[in-house]
C-alpha positions in Angstrom: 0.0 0.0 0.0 1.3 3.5 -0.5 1.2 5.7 2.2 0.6 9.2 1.6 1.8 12.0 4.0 -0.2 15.7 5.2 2.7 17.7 5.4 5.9 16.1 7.1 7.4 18.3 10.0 10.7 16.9 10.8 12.6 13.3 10.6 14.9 11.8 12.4 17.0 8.2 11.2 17.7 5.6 13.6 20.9 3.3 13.5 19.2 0.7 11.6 17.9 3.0 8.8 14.6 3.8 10.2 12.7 7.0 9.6 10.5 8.7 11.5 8.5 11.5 10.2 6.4 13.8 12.1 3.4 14.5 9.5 0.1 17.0 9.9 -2.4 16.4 7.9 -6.2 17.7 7.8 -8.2 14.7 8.7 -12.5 14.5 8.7 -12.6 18.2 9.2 -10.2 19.1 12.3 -6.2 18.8 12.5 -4.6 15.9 12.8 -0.8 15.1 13.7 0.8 11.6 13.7 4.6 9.9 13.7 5.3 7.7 11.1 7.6 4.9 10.8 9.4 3.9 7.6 11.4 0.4 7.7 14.3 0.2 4.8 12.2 -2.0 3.0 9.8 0.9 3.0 7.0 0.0 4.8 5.1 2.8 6.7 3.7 2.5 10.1 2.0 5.0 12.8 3.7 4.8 16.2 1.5 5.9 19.1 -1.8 6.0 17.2 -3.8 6.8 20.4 -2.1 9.5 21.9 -4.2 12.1 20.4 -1.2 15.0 19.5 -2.5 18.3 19.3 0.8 19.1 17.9 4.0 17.9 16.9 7.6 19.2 16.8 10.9 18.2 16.7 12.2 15.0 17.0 15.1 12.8 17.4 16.1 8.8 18.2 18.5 8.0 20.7 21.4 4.9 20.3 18.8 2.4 21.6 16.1 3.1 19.3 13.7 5.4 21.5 11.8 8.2 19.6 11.6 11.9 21.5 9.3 14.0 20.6 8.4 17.6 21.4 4.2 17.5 21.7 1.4 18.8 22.5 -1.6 16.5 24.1 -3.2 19.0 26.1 -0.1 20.8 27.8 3.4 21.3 25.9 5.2 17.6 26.6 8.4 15.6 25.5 7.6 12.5 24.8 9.3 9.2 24.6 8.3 6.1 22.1 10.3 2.9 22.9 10.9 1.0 19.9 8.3 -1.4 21.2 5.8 1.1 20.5 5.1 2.1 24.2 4.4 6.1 24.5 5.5 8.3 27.6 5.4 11.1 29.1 9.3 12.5 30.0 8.1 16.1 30.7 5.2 17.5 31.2 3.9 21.7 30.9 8.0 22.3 31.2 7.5 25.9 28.5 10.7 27.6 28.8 8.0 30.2 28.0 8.4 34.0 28.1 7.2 36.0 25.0 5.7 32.9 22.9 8.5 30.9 22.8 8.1 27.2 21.9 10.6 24.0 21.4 12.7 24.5 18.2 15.2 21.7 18.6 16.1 18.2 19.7 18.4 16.3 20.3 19.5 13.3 22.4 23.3 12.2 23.4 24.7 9.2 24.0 23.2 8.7 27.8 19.8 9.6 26.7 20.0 13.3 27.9 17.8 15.3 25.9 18.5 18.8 24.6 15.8 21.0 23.5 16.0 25.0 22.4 13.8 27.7 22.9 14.3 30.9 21.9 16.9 32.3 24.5 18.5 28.7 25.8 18.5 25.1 26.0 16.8 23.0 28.6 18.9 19.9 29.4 15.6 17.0 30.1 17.2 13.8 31.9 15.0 11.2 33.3 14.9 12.3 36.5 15.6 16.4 36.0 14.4 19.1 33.5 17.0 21.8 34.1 18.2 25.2 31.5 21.8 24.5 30.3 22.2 27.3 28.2 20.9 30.6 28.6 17.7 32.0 30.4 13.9 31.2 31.0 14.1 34.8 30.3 13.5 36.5 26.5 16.5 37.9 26.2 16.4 39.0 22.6 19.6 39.4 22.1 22.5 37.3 21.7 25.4 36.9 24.3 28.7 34.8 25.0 29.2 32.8 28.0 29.1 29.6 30.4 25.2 28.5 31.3 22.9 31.1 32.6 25.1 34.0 31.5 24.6 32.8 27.9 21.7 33.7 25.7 21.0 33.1 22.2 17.9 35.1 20.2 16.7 32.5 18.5 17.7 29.0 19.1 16.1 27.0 16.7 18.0 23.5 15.7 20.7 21.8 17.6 23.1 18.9 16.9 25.6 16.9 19.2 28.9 15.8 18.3 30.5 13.3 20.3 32.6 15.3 23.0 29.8 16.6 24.5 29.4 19.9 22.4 26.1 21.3 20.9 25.7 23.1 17.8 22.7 25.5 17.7 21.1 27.6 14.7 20.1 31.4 16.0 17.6 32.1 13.2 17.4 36.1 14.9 21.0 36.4 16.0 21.9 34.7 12.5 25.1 32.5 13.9 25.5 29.2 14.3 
């Protein structure tokens, strides 16, 4: 069967060539977010079909296969998908919030620490702690060098992690990388 997609939001590739796509679609007259699976043989599955997403963002897949997922069920959420299908909550109503900020970026390391961005920082989301990393709770809109808190992006949108331990972050406002 072909599977057909809304609009796909983001992907993420696991070690064993697995895709997962985030995809919106309008379904039977009201919005409609789902994750897809795609096996290298191509066949397309929905993981988490009853979790009723109001919203999907970013998303990446840790060494062991788990999915993470920035969502919305009916408070901002991370979520976790084991590769057995089995969803969880990791976070729940966590908003780095000032000034309509949202989760831009994800990405997990090696441990299964998970980084997301928001607009002036990253929060660092371990299984037991949601702590900010980089930057402030606070809308800075601006950008600024420095360790932790007295670091601020003004836009943090994607990240990536290398292997040492160092993130790499977009700043869509403050136009660096």
């Amino acid at each position: 069967i072909n599977a057909r997609f809304g609009s796909p939001l983001d992907i993420a590739v696991d070690k064993n060539g697995y895709l997962y796509v985030t995809d919106y679609a309008y379904v039977n007259g009201s919005n409609s977010f789902f994750i897809r699976k795609i096996s290298p043989s191509a066949v397309v599955t929905t993981l988490a079909p009853d979790a009723n997403f109001n919203y999907l963002g970013p998303i990446a897949v840790d060494s062991s296969g788990n999915l993470y997922v920035v969502c919305f069920t009916s408070v901002l959420n991370i979520g976790k998908i084991t590769p057995d299908g089995v969803f969880s909550i990791l976070t729940t109503n966590q908003p780095p919030l000032s000034g309509g900020d949202h989760y831009n970026g994800l990405a997990v390391d090696g441990a299964g620490i998970v980084y997301v961005t928001f607009g002036s920082g990253i929060q660092k989301v371990s299984p037991v702690s949601v702590s900010t990393w980089v930057g402030s709770r606070i809308d800075t809109q601006t950008e600024r060098d420095g360790i932790g808190p007295s670091a601020a992006f003004y836009g943090a949108n994607k990240i990536a992690l290398d292997r040492t331990g160092g993130a790499y972050v977009t700043d869509l406002q403050g136009q660096t990388i």
